[in-house]
N, C-alpha and C positions, 0 to 999 in steps of 0.2 A: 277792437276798433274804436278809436275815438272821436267822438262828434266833433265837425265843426259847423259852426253857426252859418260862417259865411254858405255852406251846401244849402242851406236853407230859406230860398229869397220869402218876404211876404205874400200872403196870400193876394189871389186876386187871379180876375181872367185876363190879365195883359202878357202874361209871364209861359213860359214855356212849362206844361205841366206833363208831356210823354215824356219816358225814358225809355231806352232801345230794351230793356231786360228786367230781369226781378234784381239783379244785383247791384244794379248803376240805380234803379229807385231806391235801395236801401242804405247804398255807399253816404256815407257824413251824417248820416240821423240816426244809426243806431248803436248800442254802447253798451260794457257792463252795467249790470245790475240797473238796469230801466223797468220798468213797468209798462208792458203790450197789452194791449186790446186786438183781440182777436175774434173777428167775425166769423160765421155759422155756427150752426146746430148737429150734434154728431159729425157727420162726413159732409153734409150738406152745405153749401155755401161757404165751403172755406177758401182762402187766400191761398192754395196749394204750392204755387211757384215761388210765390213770397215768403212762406213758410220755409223750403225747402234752401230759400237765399239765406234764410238767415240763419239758419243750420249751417250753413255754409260759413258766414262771417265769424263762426267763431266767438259772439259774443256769450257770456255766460253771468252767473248770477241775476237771471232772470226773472220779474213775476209777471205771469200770466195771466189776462182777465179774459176767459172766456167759459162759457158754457161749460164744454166739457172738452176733454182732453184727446181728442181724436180714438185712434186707435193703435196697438201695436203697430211703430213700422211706419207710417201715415200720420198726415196729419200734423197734430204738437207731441204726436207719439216719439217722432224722431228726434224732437230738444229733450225729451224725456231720455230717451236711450242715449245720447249726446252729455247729459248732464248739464244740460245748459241753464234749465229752468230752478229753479232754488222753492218760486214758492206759487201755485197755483191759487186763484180768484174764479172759484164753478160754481157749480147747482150738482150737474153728473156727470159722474166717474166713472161710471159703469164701462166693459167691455177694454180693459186695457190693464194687461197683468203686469206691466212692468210700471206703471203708475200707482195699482196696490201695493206693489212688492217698496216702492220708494216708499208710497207713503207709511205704511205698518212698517216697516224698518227704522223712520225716522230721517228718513234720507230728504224727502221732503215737505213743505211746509202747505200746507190747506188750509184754506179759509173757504168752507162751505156757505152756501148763500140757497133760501129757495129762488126758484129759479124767477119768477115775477118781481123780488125785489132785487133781485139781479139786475135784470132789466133797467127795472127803476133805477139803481145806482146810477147804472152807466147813463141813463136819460138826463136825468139830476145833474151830473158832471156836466154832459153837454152844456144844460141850462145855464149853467152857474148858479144851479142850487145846492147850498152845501148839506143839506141834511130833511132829511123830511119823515113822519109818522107813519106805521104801519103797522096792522091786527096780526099781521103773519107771524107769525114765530113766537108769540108772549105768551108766556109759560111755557119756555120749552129753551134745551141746549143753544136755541138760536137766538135768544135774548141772554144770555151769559153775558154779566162784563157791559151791557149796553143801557144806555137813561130810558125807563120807561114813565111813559107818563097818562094819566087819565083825561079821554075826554068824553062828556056824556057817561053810558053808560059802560062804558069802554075802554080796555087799557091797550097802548099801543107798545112798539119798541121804536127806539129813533136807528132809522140807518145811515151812514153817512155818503156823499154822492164818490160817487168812482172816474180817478183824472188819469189818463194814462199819456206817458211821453211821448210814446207812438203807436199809431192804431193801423194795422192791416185787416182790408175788408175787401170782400171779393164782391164784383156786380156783375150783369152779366153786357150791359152798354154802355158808354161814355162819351162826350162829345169832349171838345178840347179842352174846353171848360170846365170840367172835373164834372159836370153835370151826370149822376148817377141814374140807370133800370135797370133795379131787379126783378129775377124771374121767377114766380110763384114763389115757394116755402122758400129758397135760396134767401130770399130777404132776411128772413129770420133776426139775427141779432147783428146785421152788420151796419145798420142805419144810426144804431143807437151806441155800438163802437166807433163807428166816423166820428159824430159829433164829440164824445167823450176821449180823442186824444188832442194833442197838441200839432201833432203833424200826423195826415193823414196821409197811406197810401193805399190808392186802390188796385187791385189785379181785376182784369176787364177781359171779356170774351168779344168784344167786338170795338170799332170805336171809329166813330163819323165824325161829321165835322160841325162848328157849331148853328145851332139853328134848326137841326137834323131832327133833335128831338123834340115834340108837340112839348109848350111846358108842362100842361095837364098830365102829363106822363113822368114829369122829374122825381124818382122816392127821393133824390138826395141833393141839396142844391150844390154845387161845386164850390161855392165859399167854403166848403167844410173839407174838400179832399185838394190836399198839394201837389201828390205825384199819381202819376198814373201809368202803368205799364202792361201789355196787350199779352194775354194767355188764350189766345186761339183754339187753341185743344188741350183743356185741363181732362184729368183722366178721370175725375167723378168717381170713384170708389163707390159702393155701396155697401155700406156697416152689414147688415144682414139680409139675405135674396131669399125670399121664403115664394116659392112656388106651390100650386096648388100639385098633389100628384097624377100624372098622366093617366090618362083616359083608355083602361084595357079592353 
C-alpha cells in the first residue's frame, strides 16, 4: 500500500476526523517498512480492529513499538505469523511461541528496552525531546553500544526519544474531536504512543459529540489523534484466566 499525503488533511477540530471502519482509517497512511506505535499492555488496551486492518493491508517490513507482542493468533501476534513485522521495539516477549521461534531463529529483529524507559522513549518523542539520561540499564547488556555519562555520584545511559510514522491506540470514548477516555489499566501505554506518532489513529468504544466530555476528564487532547473509527464490541481476550478452585 502506498501513502498518499493528500489522505492526510492537517490536524485540527475543523476537519472530519470519523471513519466508517478500521480499514478506511488506515487506507493512505500506512506503507512498507514504517515504524507503528502500538498501544496496550499484553491483551489490555490494544487497538484490535486496527491491528486486524492492517494485517489485512498487506503491508510488510514492518517495525513495531510496543510493549509486547500480544499473543499467538491475537493481537501483533497475527503480523508476527503474517511476516509483516521485520523488527520489534518491547520490554516483554513473554507468552508467544511463534515470536520466540522468529526471534532465536533470526527471522526477526529486537530491540529490548526496560520497560520504564520504554515509556520514556515514546514520552520524549511526543515532546520533542530527542534524548535524555537514565540509571536503568548501566552496567548491564542494555547500555551496549550507548554514551554513558556521569552525574553526581552516578553514572547514567543516554537513551534516544521513539518517533513512529503512525501510531494505533485504542480508547475507550471520543468525542468528534479526537478528544480521548481511557478506561482503568486500558490507558496503559496508549497516551504515550498518541503523542509519539506522526499520524494518529484511534480505535474507540463509544463516541459522543463534542462538548460531551467534562474537559477534566480528557487523558488525551484530540490535537494529537487524526482519525478515529468506532469498535463497539471489541472482544477483549484475556492473556491468562486464573480462577480460584471451586468450593466442594
Amino acid at each position: 500500500m502506498t501513502p498518499n499525503p493528500a489522505a492526510v488533511p492537517p490536524s485540527g477540530t475543523g476537519r472530519q476526523k470519523l471513519y466508517p471502519d478500521a480499514d478506511a482509517a488506515l487506507a493512505g497512511i500506512v506503507a512498507d517498512n514504517q515504524t507503528l506505535a502500538v498501544g496496550g499492555f499484553g491483551l489490555c488496551g490494544i487497538p484490535e480492529a486496527l491491528i486486524a486492518a492492517l494485517r489485512d493491508s498487506g503491508v510488510s517490513g514492518l517495525t513495531a513499538i510496543s510493549n509486547n507482542a500480544g499473543v499467538d493468533g491475537f493481537g501483533l501476534g497475527q503480523l508476527l505469523e503474517t511476516r509483516q513485522i521485520r523488527k520489534m521495539i518491547s520490554s516483554y516477549v513473554g507468552e508467544n511461541k511463534e515470536f520466540e521461534r522468529q526471534f532465536l531463529s533470526g527471522e526477526l529483529e529486537l530491540e529490548f528496552n526496560p520497560q520504564g524507559t520504554l515509556a520514556e522513549r515514546l514520552r520524549a518523542g511526543g515532546a520533542g525531546i530527542p534524548a535524555f539520561y537514565t540509571r536503568t540499564g548501566y552496567g548491564t547488556v542494555v547500555a551496549e553500544g550507548k554514551e554513558t555519562r556521569q552525574f553526581g555520584e552516578h553514572w547514567y545511559v543516554m537513551e534516544t526519544a521513539l518517533i513512529a510514522d503512525v501510531s494505533l491506540v485504542k480508547a475507550w470514548k471520543a468525542d468528534r474531536a479526537g478528544n480521548l477516555v481511557f478506561r482503568k489499566t486500558a490507558r496503559n501505554f496508549n497516551p504515550a504512543c498518541a503523542m509519539a506518532g506522526k499520524v494518529c489513529v484511534a480505535e474507540v468504544e463509544e463516541l459522543v459529540e463534542i462538548g460531551q466530555i467534562d474537559p477534566d476528564q480528557v487523558h488525551l487532547p484530540g490535537i494529537y489523534v487524526d482519525r478515529i473509527v468506532v469498535n463497539a464490541t471489541p472482544e477483549k481476550r484475556i492473556e491468562n484466566r486464573t480462577v480460584r478452585p471451586e468450593d466442594k
